[in-house]
C-alpha positions in Angstrom: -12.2 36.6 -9.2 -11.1 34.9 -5.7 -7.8 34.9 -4.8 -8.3 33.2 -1.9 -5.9 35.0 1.4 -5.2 37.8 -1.5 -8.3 39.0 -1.5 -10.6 39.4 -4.7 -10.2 41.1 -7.7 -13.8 42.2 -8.2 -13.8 45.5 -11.1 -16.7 47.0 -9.5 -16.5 50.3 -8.4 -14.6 50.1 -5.2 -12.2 48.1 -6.3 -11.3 50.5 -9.6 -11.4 53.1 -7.1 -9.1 51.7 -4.7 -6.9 51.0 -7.5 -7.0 54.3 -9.2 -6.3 56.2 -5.4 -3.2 53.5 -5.1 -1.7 54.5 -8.6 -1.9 58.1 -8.0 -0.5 57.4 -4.6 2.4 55.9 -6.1 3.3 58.7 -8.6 2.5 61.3 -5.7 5.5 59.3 -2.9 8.0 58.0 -5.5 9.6 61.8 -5.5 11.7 60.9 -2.4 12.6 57.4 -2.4 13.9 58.1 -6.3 16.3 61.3 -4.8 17.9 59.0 -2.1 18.4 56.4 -4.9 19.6 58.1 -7.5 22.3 60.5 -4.8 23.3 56.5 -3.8 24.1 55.9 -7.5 25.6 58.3 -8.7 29.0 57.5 -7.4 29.2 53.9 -9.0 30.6 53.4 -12.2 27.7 54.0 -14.9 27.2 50.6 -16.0 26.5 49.8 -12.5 23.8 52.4 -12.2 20.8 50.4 -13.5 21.5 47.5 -11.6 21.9 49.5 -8.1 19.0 50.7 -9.2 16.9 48.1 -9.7 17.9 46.3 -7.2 17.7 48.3 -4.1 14.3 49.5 -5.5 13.6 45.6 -5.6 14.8 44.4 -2.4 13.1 47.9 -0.5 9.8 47.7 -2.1 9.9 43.7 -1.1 10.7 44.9 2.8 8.0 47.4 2.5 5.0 44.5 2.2 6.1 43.1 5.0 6.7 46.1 6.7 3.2 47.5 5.8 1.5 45.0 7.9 3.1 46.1 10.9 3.7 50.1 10.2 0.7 51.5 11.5 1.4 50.3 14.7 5.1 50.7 14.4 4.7 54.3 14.5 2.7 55.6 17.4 5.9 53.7 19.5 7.5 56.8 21.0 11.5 57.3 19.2 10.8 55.3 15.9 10.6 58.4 13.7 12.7 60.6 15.6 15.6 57.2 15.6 14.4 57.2 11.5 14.6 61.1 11.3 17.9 61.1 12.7 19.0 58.1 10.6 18.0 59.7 7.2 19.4 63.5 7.7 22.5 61.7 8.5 22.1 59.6 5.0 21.5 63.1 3.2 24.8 64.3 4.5 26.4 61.3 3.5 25.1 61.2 0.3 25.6 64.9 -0.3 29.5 64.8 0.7 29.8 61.5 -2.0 28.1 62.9 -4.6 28.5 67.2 -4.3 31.6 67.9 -7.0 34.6 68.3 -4.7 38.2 68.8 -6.5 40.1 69.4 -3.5 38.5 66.3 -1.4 39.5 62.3 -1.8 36.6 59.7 -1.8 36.5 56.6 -1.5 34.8 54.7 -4.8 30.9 53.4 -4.3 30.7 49.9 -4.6 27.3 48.7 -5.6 26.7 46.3 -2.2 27.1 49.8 -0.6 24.5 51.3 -2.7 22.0 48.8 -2.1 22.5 48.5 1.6 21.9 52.7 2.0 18.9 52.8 -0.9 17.4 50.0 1.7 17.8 51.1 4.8 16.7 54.4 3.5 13.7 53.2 1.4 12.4 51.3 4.7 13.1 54.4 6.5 11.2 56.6 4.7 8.4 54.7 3.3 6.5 55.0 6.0 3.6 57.3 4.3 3.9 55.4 1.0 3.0 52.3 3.0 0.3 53.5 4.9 -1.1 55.6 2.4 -1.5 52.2 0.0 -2.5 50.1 3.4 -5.5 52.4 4.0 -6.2 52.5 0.0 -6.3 48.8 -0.1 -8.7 48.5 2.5 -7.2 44.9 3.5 -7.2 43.4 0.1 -3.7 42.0 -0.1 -3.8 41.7 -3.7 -4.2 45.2 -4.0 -1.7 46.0 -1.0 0.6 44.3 -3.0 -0.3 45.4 -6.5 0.2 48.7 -4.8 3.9 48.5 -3.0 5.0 46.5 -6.2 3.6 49.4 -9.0 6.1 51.9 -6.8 9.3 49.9 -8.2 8.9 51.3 -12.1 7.8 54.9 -10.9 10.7 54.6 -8.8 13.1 53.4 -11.2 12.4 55.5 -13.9 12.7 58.5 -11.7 15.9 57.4 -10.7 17.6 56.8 -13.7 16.0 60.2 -14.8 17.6 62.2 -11.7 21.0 60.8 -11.9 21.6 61.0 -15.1 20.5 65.0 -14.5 22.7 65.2 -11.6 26.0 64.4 -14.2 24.8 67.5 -16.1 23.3 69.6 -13.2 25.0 69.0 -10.0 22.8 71.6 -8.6 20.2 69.0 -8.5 22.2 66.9 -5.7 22.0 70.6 -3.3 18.3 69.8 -3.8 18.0 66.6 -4.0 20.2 66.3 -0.1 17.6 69.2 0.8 15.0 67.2 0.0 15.8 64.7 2.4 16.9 66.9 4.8 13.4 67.8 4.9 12.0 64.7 5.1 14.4 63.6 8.3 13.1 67.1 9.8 9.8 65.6 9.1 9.6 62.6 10.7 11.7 64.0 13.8 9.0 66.5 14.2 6.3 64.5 14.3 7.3 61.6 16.2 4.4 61.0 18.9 7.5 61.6 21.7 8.3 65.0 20.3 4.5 65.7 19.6 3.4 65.3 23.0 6.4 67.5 24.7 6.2 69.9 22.1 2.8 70.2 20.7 4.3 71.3 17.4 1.6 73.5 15.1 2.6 73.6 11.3 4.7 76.8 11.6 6.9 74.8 13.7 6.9 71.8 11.2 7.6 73.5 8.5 10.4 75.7 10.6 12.0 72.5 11.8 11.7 70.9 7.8 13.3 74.1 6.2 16.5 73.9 9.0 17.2 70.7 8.1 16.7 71.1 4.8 19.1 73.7 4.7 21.5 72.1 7.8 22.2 68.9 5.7 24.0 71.2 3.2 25.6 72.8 5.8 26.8 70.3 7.7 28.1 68.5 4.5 29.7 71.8 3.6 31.8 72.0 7.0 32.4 68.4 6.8 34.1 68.8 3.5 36.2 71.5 4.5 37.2 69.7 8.0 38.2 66.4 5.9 40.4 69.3 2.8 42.3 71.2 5.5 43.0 67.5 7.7 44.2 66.2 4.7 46.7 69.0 3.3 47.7 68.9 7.2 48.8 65.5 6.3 50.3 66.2 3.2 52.5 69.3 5.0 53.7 66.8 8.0 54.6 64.4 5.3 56.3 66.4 3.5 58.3 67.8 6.3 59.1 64.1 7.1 
């Protein structure tokens, strides 16, 4: 079947081949996308969960075929992981601080435009391997690129209603959950072609730098918790005093 600019739909065996490769692909790379979106949720009000949800999985997977046609080339510019890295370990301590139980700390309620905006800007951030992992699988049938980036939205959602509904009952999960993307900020800092050719990294020093941030986003969420409890009873003594 020709699908014109889309490419054709053909069964034979490269095509069920490329198809089969882009499914697994998909189950494989939904693990972290579904972590960020379900830590961004958790905070809203729960009949506001699905449609964060759905639609920052929506409105990321619908940046990410546009994206994909540019990616490849995107990332052997020096500072556009390192600028990502940087911008999703700073998401993970975000989202660990929102969603870690706290008794002693004040936050501000999640509203669901906020939820969106950091699933987004996250999803974009880190999809890199998703979307050149499908773009290679593909091999530059567009039907299948975007059969591909679209079959990621219901892995993706169904993870992420699974993990924050497991985070009410398990907190523990959101320690690994901001660990997990730690990691992956660690990750793409690492390997970003400016780093790589001043550094020369091997894959001790990979997996050295992913395990520090891992752990350092927990950290620095920890610290930052107890900076914002003792400023805040310092408040509460001077107004009390007043």
């Amino acid at each position: 079947m020709d699908l014109g600019i889309f490419g054709k739909i053909t069964f034979d065996i490269a095509f069920l081949s490329a198809l089969f490769s882009i499914i697994i692909i998909d189950l494989i790379l939904a693990g972290d996308n579904a972590v960020v979106i379900a830590m961004a949720v958790r905070s809203l009000p729960s009949e506001q969960r699905k449609r964060g949800i759905f639609y920052g999985a929506g409105a990321a997977v619908l940046l990410r075929v546009i994206a994909t046609f540019f990616v490849a080339q995107l990332l052997q510019i020096n500072f556009i992981k390192l600028i990502g890295g940087i911008l999703i370990t700073w998401i993970a301590v975000k989202l660990f601080i929102e969603g870690v139980p706290e008794d002693n700390i004040k936050k501000e309620a999640a509203s669901l435009a906020q939820a969106i905006k950091i699933i987004v800007i996250a999803d974009i951030t880190m999809a890199t391997d998703n979307m050149l992992a499908v773009g290679g699988a593909s091999h530059g049938n567009l039907f299948l690129l975007i059969f591909g980036l679209g079959l990621s939205i219901p892995f993706v959602v169904f993870t992420s209603n699974l993990l924050s509904m497991l985070m009410d009952k398990y907190p523990i999960i959101i320690y690994i959950g901001a660990a997990v993307l730690g990691k992956v900020g660690g990750e793409m800092i690492i390997t970003d072609p400016f780093v790589v050719n001043i550094l020369h990294p091997g894959k001790m020093l990979q997996y050295s730098v992913e395990i520090i941030f891992a752990i350092g986003v927990i950290g620095a969420g920890k610290l930052w918790m107890k900076w914002k409890i003792a400023r805040e009873e310092k408040s509460e003594h001077v107004h009390e005093e007043s």
